[in-house]
NUVEX-239757 format. One line per 10 residues: number of its first residue (from 1); for each residue x, y, z of N, C-alpha, C. Coordinates in steps of 0.001 Angstrom, whole numbers, plus 500000, padded with zeros to 6 digits. Example, Ala and Ser with C-alpha at 12.3 -4.5 7.8 and 13.67 -1.06 7.14 Angstrom:
NUVEX-239757
1	513190,494310,507800,512300,495500,507800,513200,496700,507800; 512850,497750,507080,513670,498940,507140,512900,500030,507870
end
This chain:
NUVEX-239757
1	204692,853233,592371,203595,853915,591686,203902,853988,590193; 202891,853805,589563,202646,853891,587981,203385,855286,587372; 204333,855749,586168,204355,856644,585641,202964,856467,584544; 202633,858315,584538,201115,858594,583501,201974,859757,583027; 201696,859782,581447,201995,860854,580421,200596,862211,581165; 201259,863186,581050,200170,864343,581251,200667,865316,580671; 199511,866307,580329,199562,867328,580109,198845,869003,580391; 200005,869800,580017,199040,871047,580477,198700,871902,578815; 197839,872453,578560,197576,873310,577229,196847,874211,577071; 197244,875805,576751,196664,877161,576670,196768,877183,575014
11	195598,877051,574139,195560,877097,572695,194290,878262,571935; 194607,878370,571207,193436,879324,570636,192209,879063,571226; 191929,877433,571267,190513,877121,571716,190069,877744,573161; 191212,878371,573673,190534,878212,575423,191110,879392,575685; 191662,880286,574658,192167,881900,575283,192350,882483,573915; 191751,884064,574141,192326,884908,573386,193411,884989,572841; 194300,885486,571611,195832,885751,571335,196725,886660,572715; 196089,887550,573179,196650,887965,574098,196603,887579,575908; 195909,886298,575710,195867,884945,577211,197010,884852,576292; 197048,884242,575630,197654,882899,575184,199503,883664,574839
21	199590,884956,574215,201122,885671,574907,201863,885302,576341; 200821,885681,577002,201394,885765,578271,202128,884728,578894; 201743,883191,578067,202125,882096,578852,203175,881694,577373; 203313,882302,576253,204327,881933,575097,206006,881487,576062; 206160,880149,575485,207136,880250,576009,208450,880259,574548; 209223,881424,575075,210411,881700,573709,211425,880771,574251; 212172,880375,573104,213523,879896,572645,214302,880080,573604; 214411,881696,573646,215415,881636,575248,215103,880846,576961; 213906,880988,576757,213160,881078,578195,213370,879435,578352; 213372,878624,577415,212791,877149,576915,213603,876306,577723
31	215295,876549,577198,216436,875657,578938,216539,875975,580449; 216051,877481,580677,215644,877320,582090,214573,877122,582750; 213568,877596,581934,212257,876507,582299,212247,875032,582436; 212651,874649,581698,213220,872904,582270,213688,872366,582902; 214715,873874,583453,215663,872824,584241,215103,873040,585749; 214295,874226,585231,213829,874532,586869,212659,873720,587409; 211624,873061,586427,210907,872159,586205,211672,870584,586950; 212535,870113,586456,212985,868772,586556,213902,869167,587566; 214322,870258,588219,214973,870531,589464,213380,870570,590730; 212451,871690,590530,211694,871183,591586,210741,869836,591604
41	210522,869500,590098,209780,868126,590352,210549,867113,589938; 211333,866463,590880,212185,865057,590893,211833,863908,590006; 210014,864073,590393,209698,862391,589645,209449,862734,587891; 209856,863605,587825,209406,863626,585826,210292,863779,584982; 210409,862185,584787,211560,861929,584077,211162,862234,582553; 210245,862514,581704,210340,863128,580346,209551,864720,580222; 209984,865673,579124,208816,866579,579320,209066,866912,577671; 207813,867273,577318,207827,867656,575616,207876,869367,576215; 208156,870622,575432,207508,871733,575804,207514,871655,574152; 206003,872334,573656,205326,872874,572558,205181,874455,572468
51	205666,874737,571909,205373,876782,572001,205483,876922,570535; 203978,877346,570182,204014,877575,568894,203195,879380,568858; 202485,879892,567669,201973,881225,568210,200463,880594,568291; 200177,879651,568415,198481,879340,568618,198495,878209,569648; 199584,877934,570572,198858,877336,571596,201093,876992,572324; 200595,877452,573851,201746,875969,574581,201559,875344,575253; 201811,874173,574983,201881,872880,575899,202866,871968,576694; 202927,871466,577514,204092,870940,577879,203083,869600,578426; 204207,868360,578218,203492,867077,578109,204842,866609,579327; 204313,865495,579913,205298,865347,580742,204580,864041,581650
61	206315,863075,581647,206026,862048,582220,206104,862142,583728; 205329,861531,584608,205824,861545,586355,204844,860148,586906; 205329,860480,588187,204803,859004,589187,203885,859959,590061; 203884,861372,590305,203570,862102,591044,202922,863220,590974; 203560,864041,590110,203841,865709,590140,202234,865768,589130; 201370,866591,589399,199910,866053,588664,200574,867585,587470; 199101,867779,586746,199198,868860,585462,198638,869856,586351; 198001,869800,587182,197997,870645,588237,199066,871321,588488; 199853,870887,589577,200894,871251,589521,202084,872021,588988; 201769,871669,587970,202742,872191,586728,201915,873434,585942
71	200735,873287,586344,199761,874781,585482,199760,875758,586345; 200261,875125,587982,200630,876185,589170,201970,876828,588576; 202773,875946,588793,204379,876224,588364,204754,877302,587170; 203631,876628,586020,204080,877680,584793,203164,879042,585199; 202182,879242,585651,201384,880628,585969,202463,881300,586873; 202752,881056,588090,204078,881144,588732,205003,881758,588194; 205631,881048,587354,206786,881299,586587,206340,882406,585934; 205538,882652,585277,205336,884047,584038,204882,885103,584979; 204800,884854,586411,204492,885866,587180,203097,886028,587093; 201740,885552,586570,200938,885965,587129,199737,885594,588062
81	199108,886359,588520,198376,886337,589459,197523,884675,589316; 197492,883892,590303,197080,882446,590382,195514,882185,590622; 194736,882840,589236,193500,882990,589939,192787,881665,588801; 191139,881389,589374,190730,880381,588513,190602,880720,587481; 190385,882113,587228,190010,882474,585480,191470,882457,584902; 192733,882757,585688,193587,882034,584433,193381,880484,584325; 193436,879898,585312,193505,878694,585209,192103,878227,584403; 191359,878763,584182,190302,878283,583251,190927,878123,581864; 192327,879356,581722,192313,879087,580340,193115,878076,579736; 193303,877106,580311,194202,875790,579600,193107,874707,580438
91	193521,874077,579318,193361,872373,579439,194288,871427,579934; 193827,870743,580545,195301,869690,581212,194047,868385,581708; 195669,867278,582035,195193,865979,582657,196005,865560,583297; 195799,864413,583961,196575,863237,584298,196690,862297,583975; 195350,861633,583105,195137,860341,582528,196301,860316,581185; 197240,859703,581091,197961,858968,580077,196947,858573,578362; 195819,858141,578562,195332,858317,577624,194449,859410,576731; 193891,860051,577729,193711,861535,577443,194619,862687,576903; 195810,862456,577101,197282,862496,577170,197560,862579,575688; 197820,861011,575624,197795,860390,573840,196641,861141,573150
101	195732,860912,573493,194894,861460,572417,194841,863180,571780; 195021,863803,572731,195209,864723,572819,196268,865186,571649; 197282,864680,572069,198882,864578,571464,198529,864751,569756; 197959,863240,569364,197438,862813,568683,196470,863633,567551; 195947,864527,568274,194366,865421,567612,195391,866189,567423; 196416,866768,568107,197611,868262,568015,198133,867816,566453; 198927,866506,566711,199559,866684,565391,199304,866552,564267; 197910,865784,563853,197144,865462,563299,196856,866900,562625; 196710,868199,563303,195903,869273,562765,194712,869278,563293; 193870,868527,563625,192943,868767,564364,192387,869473,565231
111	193150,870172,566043,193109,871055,567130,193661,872112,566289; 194152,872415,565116,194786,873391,565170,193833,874535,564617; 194342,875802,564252,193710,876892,563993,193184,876814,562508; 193856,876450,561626,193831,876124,560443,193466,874576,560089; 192570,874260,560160,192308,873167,560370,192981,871902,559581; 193796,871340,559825,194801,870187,558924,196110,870279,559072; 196255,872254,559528,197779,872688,559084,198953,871635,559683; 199594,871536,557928,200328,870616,558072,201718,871612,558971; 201910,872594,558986,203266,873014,559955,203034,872738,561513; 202225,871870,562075,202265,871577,563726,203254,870252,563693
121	203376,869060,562490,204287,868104,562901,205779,868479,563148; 205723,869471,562536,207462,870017,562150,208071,870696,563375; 206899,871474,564216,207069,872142,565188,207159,870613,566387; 206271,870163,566004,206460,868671,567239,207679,868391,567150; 208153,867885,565959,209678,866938,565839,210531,868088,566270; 210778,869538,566109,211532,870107,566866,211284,870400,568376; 210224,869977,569126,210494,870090,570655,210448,868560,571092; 210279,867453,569842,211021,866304,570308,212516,866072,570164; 213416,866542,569498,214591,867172,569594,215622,867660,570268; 214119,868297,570611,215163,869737,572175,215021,868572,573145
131	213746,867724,573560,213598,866826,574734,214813,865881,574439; 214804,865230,573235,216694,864603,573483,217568,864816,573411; 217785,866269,572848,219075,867105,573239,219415,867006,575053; 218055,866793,575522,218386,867664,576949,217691,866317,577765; 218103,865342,577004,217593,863605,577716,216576,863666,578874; 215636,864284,577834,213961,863798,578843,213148,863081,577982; 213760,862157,577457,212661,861514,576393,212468,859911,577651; 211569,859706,578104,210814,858633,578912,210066,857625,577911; 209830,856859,578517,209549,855357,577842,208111,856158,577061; 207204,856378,578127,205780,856659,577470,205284,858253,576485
141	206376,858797,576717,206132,860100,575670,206693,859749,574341; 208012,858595,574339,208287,858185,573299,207730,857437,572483; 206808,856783,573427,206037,855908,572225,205045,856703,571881; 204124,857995,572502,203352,858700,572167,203883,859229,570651; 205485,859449,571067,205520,860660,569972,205811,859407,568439; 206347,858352,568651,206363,857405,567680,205169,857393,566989; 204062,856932,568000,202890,856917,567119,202197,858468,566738; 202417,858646,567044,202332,860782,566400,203152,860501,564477; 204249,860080,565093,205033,860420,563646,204383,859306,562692; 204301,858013,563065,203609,857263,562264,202395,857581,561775
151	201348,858119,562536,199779,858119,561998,200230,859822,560985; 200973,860401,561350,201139,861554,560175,201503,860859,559182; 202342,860212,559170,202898,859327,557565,201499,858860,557334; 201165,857912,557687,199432,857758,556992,198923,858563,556856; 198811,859702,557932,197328,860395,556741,198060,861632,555771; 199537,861600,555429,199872,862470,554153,200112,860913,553141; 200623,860145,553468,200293,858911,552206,199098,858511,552097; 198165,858331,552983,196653,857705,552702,195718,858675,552239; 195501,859413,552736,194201,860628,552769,194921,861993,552123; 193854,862824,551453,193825,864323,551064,193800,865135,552021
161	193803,865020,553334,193434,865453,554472,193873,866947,554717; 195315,867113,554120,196380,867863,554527,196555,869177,553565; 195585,868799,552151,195983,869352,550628,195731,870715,550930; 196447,871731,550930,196764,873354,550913,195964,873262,552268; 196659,873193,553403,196797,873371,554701,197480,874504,555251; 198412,875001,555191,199345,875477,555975,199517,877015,556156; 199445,876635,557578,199335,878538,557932,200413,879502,557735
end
C-alpha cells in the first residue's frame, strides 16, 4: 500500500482561543506525545507536530493510520469527551495533496491570523527540527517541507507580500 502525507488541524479558523487551548500542545507534552503516537501507530513513519498559539497541527506520513484516527488519538489524549462538535473543530485529510497544499497556505501566511505573518516559517523549521532530532522525517513530508522552505524564499525575494507582517 501507498504511503499519503496527512493531516489533522484545530486553528483560529475552526475554534475559538479557548477550543483551540485545550488541544495546545506544550514543549513538555511534545516527546511523549510522539512517542506514544509512533508506539500505537506502527505504519507512520514521519510526523511534523505544529503548536503555535493560533492553531496545532500534526502532519504525518502512513500506509494506514487515517487523520481520523489520529484526531481520535489526540482528543483522547487531552482527555476530552469524543463528541462530533469537538471533532467539528479541526480540519484534517488523507489526500497527500490536500496535505501539501495545506502545508503550503500555513507557511506561506495565508491561513494565518495576521495575514502574511512572517513568524509561522520559523515556527515550521523548528518542528522540522524536533522531527529530525527524533528521526521522523519520511520521504514525502520532506519534500513537502523542502518545497515550503523554497516557495518562502520566493515570496520574501520576489513579492512585498510579507512587508510589516508579524504578530
Amino acid at each position: 500500500m501507498n504511503k499519503s502525507l496527512r493531516y489533522i488541524s484545530i486553528s483560529h479558523k475552526t475554534a475559538s482561543t479557548e477550543q483551540r487551548e485545550k488541544y495546545h500542545i506544550s514543549e513538555e507534552e511534545k516527546e511523549s506525545l510522539i512517542h506514544l503516537i509512533c508506539k500505537d501507530f506502527t505504519d507512520i513513519t514521519s510526523l511534523l507536530l505544529l503548536a503555535t498559539c493560533n492553531r496545532t497541527e500534526l502532519y504525518f506520513e502512513s500506509t494506514e493510520t487515517s487523520a481520523n484516527s489520529i484526531l481520535d488519538f489526540l482528543i483522547d489524549y487531552k482527555s476530552i469527551k469524543n463528541t462530533k462538535e469537538e471533532k467539528a473543530l479541526f480540519c484534517f485529510t488523507d489526500s497527500t495533496e490536500n496535505t501539501i497544499i495545506h502545508l503550503l497556505e500555513v507557511s506561506s501566511g495565508l491561513e494565518s491570523l495576521v495575514f502574511g505573518d512572517a513568524e509561522i516559517i520559523s515556527q515550521i523549521k523548528k518542528a522540522h527540527q524536533f522531527s529530525m532530532a527524533h528521526q521522523l522525517q519520511g520521504s514525502l513530508l520532506e519534500r513537502a517541507l523542502q518545497a515550503v522552505f523554497k516557495t518562502h524564499k520566493r515570496i520574501s525575494n520576489e513579492t512585498d507580500f510579507r512587508d510589516g507582517t508579524t504578530s
